[in-house]
C-alpha positions in Angstrom: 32.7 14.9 -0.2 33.2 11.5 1.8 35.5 8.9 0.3 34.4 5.3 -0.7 32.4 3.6 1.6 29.7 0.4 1.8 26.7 0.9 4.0 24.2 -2.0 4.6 20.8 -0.4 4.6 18.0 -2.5 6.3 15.5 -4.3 7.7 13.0 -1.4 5.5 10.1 -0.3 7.3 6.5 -0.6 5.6 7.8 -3.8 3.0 6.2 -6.8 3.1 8.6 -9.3 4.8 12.8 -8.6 5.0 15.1 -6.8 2.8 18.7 -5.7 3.1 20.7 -3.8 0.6 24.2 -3.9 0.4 25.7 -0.5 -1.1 29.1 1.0 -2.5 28.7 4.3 -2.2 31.5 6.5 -3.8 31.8 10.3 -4.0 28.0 10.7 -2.6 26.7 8.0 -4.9 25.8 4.4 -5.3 28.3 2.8 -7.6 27.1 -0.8 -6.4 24.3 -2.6 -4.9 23.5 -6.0 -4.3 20.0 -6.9 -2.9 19.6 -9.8 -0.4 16.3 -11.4 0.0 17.0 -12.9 3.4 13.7 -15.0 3.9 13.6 -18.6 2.8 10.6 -21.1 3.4 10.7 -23.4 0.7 6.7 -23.6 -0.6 8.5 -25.3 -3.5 9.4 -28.1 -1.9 6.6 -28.0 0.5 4.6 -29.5 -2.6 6.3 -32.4 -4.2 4.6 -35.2 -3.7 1.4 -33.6 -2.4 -1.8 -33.7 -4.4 -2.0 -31.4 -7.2 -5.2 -29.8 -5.9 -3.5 -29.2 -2.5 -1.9 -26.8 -4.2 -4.8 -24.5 -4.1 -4.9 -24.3 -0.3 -1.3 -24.4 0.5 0.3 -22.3 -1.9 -1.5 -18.7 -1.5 -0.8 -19.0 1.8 3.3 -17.6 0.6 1.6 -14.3 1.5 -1.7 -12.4 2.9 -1.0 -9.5 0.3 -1.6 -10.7 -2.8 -3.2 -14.2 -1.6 -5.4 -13.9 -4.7 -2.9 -13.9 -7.4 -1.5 -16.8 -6.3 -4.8 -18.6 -6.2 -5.5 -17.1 -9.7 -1.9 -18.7 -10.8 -2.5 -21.9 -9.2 -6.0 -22.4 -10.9 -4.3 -21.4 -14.2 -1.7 -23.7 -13.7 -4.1 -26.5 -13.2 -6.7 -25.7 -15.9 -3.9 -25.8 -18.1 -3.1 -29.2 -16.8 -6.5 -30.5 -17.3 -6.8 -28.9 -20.7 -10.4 -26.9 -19.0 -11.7 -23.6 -20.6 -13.5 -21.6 -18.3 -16.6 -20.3 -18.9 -17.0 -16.4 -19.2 -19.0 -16.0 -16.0 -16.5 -17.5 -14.5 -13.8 -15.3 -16.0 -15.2 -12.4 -14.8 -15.8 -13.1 -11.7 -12.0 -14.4 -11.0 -10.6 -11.4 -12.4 -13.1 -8.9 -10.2 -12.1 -10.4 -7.2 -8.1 -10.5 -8.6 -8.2 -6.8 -9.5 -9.9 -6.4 -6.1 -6.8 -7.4 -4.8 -4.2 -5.6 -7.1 -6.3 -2.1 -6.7 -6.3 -2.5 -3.0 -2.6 -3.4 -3.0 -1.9 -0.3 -5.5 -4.1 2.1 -2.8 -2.1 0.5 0.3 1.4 0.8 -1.6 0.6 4.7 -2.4 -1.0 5.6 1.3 0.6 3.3 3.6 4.0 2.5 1.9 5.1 5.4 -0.4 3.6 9.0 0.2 4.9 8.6 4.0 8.7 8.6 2.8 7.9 13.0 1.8 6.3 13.4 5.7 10.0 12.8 7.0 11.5 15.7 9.1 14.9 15.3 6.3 12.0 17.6 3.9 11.0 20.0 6.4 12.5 23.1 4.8 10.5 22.0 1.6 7.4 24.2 1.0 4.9 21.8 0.9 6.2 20.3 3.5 3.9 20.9 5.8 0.6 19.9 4.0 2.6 16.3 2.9 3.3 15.9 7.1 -0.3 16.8 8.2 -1.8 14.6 5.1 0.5 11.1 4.6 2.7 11.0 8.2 2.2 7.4 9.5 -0.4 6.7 11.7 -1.3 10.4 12.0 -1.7 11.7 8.7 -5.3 12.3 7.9 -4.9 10.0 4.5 -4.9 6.8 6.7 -7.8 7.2 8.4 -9.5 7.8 5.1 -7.9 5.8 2.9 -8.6 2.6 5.6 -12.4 2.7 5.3 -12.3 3.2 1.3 -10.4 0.2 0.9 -12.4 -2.0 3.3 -15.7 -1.6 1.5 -14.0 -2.0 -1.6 -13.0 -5.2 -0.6 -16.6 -6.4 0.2 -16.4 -7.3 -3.1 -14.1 -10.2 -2.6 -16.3 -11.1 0.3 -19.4 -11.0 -2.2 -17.2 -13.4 -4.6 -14.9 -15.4 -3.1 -16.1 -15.6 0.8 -12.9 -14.7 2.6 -9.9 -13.1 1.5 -6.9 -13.9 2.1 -6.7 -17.6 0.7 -9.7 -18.2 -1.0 -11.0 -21.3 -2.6 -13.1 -19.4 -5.2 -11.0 -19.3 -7.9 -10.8 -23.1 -9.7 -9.2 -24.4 -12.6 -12.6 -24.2 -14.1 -13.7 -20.7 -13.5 -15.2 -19.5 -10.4 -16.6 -21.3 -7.6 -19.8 -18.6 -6.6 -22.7 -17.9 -9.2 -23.8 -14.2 -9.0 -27.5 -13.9 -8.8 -29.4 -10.6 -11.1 -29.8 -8.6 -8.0 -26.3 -9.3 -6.6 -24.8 -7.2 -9.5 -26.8 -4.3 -8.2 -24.5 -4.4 -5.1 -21.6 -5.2 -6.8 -21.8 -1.7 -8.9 -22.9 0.0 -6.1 -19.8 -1.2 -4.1 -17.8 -0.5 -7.4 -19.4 3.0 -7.7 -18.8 3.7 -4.1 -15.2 3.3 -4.5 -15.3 5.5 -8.1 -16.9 7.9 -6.1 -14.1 8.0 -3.6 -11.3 7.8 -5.9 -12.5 10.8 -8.0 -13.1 12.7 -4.8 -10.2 12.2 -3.3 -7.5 11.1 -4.6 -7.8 12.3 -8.0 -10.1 14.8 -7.5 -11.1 14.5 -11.2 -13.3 11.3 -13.0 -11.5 8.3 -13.7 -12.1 8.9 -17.4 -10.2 12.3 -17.1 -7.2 10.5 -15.7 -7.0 8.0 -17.5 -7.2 10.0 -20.6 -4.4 12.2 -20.1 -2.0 11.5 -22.7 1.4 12.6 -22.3 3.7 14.6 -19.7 3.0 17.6 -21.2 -0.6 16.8 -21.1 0.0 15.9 -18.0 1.7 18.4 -16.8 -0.9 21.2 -17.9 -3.4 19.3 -15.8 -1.8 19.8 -12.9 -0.8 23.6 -13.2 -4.7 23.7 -13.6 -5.2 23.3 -10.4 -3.6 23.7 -6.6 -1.4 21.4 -5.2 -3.3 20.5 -2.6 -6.4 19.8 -4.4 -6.0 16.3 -4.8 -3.8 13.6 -3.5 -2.6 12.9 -6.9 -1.6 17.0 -7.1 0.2 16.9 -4.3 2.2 13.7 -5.8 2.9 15.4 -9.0 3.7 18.3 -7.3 6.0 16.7 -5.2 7.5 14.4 -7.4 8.6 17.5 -10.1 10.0 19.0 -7.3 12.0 16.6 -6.0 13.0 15.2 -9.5 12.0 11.6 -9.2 11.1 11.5 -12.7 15.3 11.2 -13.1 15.9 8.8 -10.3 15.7 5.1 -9.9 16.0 4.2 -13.6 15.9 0.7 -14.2 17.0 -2.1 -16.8 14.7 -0.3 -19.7 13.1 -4.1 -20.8 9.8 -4.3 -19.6 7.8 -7.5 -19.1 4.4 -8.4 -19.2 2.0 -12.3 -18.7 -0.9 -10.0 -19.8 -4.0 -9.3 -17.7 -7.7 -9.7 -17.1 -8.1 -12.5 -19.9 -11.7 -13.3 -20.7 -12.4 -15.0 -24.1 -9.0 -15.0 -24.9 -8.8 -11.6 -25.0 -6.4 -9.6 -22.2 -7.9 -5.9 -20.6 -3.9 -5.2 -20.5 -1.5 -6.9 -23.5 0.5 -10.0 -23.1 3.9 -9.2 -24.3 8.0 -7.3 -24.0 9.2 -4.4 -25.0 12.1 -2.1 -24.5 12.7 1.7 -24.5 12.3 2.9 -28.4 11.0 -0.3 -29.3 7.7 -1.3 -30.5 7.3 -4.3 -28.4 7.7 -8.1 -29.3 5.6 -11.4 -28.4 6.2 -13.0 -25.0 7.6 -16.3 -25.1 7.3 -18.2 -22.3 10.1 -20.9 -23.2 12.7 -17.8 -22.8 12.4 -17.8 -19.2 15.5 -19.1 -17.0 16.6 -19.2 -13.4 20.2 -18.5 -12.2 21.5 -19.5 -9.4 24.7 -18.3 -9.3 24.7 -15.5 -6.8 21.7 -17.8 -4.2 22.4 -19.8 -1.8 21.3 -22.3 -4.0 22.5 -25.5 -5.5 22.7 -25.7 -8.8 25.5 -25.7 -11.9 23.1 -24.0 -15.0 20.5 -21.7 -15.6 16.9 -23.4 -16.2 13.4 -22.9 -17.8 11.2 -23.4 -15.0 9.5 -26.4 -16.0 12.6 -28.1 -14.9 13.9 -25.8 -12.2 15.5 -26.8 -8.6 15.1 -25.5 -5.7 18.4 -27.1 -3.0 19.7 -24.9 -0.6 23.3 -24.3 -0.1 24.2 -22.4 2.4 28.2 -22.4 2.2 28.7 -21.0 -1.8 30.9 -18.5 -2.8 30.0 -15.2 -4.2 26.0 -16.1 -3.0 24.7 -13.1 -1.1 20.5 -13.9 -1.4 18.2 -16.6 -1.8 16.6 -15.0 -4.6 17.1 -16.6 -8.1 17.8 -14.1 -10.8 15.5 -14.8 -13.8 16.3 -13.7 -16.8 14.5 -13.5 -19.9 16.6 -15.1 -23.3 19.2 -13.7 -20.9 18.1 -10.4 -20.5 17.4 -8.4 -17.2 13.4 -7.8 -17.2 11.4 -5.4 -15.4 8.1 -6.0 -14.2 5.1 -4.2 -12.5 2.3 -1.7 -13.2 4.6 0.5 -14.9 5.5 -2.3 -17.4 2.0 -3.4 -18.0 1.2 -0.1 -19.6 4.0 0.2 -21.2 4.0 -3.2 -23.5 0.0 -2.2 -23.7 1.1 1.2 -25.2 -0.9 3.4 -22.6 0.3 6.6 -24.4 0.3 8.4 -21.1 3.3 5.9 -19.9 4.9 5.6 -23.1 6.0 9.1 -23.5 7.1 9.6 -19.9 9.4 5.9 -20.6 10.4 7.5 -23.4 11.5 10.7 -22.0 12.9 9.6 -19.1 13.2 6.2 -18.9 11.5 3.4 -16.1 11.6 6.0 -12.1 10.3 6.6 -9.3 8.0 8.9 -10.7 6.9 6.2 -13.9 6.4 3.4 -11.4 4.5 5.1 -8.9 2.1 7.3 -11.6 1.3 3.7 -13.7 0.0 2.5 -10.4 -2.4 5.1 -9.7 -3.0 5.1 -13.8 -4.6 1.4 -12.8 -7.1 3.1 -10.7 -8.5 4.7 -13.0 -8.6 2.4 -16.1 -9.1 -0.7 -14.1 -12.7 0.7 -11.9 -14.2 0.8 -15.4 -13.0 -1.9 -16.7 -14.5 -3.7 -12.8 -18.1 -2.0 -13.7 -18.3 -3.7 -17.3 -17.3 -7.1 -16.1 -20.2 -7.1 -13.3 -22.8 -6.0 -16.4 -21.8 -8.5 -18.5 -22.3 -11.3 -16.1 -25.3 -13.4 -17.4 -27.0 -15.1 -14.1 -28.7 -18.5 -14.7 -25.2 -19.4 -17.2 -22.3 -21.7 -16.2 -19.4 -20.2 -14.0 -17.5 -23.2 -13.5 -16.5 -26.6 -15.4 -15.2 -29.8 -14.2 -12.6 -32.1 -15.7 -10.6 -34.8 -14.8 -6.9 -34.5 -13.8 -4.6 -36.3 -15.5 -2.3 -38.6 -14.2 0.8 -37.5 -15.8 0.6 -33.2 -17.3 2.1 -30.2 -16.6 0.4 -27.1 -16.9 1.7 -23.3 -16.6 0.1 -20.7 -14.8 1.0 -16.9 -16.0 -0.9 -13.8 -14.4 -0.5 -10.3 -13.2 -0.3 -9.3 -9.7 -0.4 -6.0 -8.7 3.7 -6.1 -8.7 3.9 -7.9 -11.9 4.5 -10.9 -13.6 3.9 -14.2 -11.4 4.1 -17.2 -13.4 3.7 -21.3 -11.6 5.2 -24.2 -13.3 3.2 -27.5 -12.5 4.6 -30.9 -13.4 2.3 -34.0 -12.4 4.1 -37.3 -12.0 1.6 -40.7 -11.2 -0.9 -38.2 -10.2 1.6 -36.3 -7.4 2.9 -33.4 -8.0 6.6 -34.2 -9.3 7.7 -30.4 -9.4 6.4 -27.2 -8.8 8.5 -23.7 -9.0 7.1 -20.0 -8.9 8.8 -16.7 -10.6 7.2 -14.3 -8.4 7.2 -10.4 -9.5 9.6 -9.3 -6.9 12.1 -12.3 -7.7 12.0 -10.5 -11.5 12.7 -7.0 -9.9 14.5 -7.6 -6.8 16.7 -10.4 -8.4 20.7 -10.3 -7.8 23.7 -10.8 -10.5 23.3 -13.7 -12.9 26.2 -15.6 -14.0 27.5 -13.1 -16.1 27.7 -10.8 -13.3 24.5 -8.4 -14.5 22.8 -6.9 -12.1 18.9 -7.3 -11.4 16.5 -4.4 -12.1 16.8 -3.0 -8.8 20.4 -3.2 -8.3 20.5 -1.3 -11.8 18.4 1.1 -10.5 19.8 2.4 -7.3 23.3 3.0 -8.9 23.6 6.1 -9.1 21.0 7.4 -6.6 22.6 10.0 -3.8 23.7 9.2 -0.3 24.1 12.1 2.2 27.5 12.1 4.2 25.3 11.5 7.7 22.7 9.0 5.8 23.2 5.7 7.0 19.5 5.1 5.4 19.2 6.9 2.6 15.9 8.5 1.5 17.1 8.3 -2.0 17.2 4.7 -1.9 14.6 4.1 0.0 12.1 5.9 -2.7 13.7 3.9 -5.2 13.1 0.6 -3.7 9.6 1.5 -2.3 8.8 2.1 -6.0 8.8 -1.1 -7.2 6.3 -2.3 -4.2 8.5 -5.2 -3.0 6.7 -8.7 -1.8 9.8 -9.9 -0.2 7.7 -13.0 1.3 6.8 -13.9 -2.3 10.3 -13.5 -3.7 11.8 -16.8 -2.4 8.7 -18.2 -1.4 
């Protein structure tokens, strides 16, 4: 067994932007890790003194991934401001075109980012080795070259809604921006059915309701001894994910956080709220939420809500190692993502396997795919209550001096925008993006983010200067590094 040693692992392949991990790795396993978030380009203070409605052009443009969530933020940051209540057209049109985007992202993630990891020559003496290289190997697996076309008429929709995507204007403070006509839902469900159609095919190789109905790892587990492992895409997951154990690795800070999503009427598809492992779950309360800088290259001498954060580089600190903040939630480290939205809504599917095991590899990946299936549905029902001929957008007058808050779900998690207005400028603006939750480093109390919980612990091979271990782990959680520090 090799002594004590630390390894720097990174740039990672297939993550959106830059990511380095530092590691102590003793005896074969991570005892530390501290995660750096090496990208900074300061969309923060981009915006002071700007216009507040500039914000709706400039700020999606932090990433072309989840472009829409940031819009969707934005505009709920502003309607806030103005005190505006969309109208339910309008609702339901901004949260087609933001699941869109988080269903796409959650397809991409499993195809393109995670399944690829198993296709590595490290497995080749596994026994379905084989069938995982010829399906998910980059570039030329067979999964790409279906999965591609799937997701590109899927996305149609957003074209249908929202004209372009990335960076949309469709989504406003006072709903939606594009009126659907009576015979443009008939194309939206057949673009929505389309997409069922491929999903149940494919990668599930069962109907959505099936899926989502499955509930609990035993239940689960029975459905997939039912059939072969290469029957389905999710099979061959499960399959591969018992094998390999990943239900037991990557386990995470066990608090789980979630803004709620898909609110129309006041009324969220997935619960608002947090909640631990054996807990029942609590309320969400917004004015929990700090910032630490202590470990950023960051200025700043206390943690803060927010509302009245800083963002003032500082380049020569001690003990800084990233320009991620760490927030914390009334102190504690918080977990966000698919895996936590199902979890504070009590899916009973995700519930037990938390329970069981604890937040994985395995938990993060299967509440992902979990979305697929509850959120298609939940996609056809918003398109059939749309009532042509009704109001999908309302106007109102911003106010000179207002701040507003802006809390929704991406596909990673929980992205919330704080908006202060000062003689009609905007006076402040800060973002807690998903992956600045998950990815965040040690607060001042020296506790580490969720990831740098999660990877201690995880094996690291003697000749394994990247470890697949640790990559699986990190792919996991889906990171956005480009959103992180904005």
């Amino acid at each position: 067994m090799s002594d004590a040693r630390r390894i720097l692992v990174g740039p990672f392949n297939r993550v959106e932007g830059d990511l380095e991990v530092d590691l102590d790795v003793v005896a074969g396993r991570v005892e530390a890790a501290r995660v750096n978030s090496p990208l900074y380009r300061g969309f923060e203070q981009i915006m002071e003194g700007k216009h507040p409605h500039d914000a709706m052009v400039l700020v999606p443009r932090i990433c072309g991934i989840c472009s829409v969530s940031q819009s969707a933020a934005v505009a709920a940051a502003l309607r806030d401001a103005t005190g505006l209540i969309a109208p339910p057209n309008g609702e339901r049109v901004a949260n087609l075109v933001l699941a869109a985007e988080n269903l796409a992202d959650h397809l991409t993630h499993f195809y393109l980012f995670f399944m690829p990891d198993f296709a590595r020559d490290a497995y080749r003496r596994r026994s379905w080795f084989d069938d995982a290289r010829q399906r998910f190997k980059a570039v030329e697996g067979s999964a790409p070259a279906a999965v591609l076309p799937a997701r590109a008429a899927f996305l149609h929709l957003t074209g249908m809604l929202s004209g372009k995507w990335p960076h949309t204007l469709a989504l406003q403070p006072g709903g939606a921006s594009r009126a659907v006509a009576a015979n443009e839902k008939v194309r939206l469900l057949t673009l929505l059915r389309a997409f069922r159609s491929w999903l149940e095919q494919t990668l599930f190789g069962a109907p959505l309701e099936e899926i989502s109905a499955i509930a609990s790892s035993d239940a689960l587990h029975a459905w997939a001894q039912q059939r072969a492992a290469d029957a389905s895409d999710f099979a061959r997951f499960l399959a591969i994910a018992r094998e390999l154990g990943l239900q037991r690795l990557g386990r995470g800070s066990e608090l789980y956080l979630a803004f709620g999503a898909y609110e129309i009427e006041g009324r969220h598809l997935f619960a608002r709220g947090v909640r631990g492992v054996g807990e029942a779950g609590r309320a969400f309360d917004p004015a929990e939420i700090t910032e630490d800088v202590s470990h950023a290259w960051l200025m700043d001498d206390e943690a803060r809500h927010p509302l009245h954060g800083r963002t003032l580089p500082l380049l020569d600190k001690p003990d800084a190692y990233t320009w991620c903040k760490a927030p914390r939630l009334a102190g504690e480290v918080a977990e966000c993502g698919a895996l936590a939205r199902q979890f504070v809504a009590g899916h009973p599917l995700i519930v037990d396997v938390v329970t069981r095991d604890g937040g994985s590899v395995f938990a993060r990946v299967l509440a992902r795919l979990l979305e697929l299936a509850l959120v298609v549905p939940a996609m056809e029902r918003w398109v059939r209550e749309i009532r042509p001929g009704e109001h999908f957008c309302v106007h109102g007058e911003l106010p000179d001096e207002a701040s507003g808050v802006g809390l929704v779900e991406a596909a990673r998690g929980a992205l919330g925008h704080w908006l202060v207005i000062r003689r009609g400028r905007v006076g402040s603006y800060q973002i807690v993006a998903p992956t600045t939750w998950n990815f965040s480093p040690r607060d001042r109390a020296g506790v580490p983010g969720a990831l740098e919980q999660a990877l201690v612990g995880a094996p690291v091979g003697d000749d394994e200067t990247v470890p697949l271990a640790v990559q699986h782990i990190v792919r996991s959680f889906d990171p956005c590094m480009v959103c992180t520090v904005h």
